[in-house]
N, C-alpha and C positions, 0 to 999 in steps of 0.2 A: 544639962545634957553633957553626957562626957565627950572628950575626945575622938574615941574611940567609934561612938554612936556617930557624930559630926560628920568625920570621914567616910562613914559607913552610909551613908545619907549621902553626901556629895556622889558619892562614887555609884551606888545607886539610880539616882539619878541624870548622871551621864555616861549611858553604855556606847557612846559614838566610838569610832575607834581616830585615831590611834589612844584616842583616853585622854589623860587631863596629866602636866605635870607635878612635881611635887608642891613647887612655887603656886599655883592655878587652885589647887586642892587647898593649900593654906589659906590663901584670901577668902575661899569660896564656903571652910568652915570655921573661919575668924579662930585659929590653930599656928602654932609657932612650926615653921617649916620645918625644921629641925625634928620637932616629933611626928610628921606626916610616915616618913620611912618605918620607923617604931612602933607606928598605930595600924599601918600594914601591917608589920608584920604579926603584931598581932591578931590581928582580925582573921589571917592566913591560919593561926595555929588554934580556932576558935571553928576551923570550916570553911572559912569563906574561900572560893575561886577568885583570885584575884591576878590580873595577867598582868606582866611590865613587859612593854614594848621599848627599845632602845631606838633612836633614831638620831642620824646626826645635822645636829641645825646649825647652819652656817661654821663650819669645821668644828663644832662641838657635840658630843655625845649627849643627850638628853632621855631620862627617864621619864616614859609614860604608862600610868597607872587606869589599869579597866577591868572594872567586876565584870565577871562571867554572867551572862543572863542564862 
């Protein structure tokens, strides 16, 4: 299974919000973090609705990821 499909499955499958971050989505599609943002964006230019929510966790900015149902 590609990368691509992994993410797409993970994310998929957890439409909770605030979503999942990029680190959470790595472990969850055994996926090198670094290509999680890539495989968005991908998947973005493929169709997919995919939201990122910003939030900040204990004085850091955090990216979280959520497909549109």
């Amino acid at each position: 299974m590609s990368q691509i499909n992994k993410i797409a499955t993970v994310l998929t499958n957890n439409p909770a919000s605030p979503g999942l971050t990029a680190s959470m989505i790595a472990k969850k599609a055994g996926v090198p973090r670094a290509a999680v943002s890539k495989r968005v964006a991908d998947l973005r230019s493929e169709g997919f609705a995919i939201y990122t929510n910003y939030r900040n966790v204990n004085g850091v900015r955090k990216a979280y990821y959520r497909m549109a149902s």
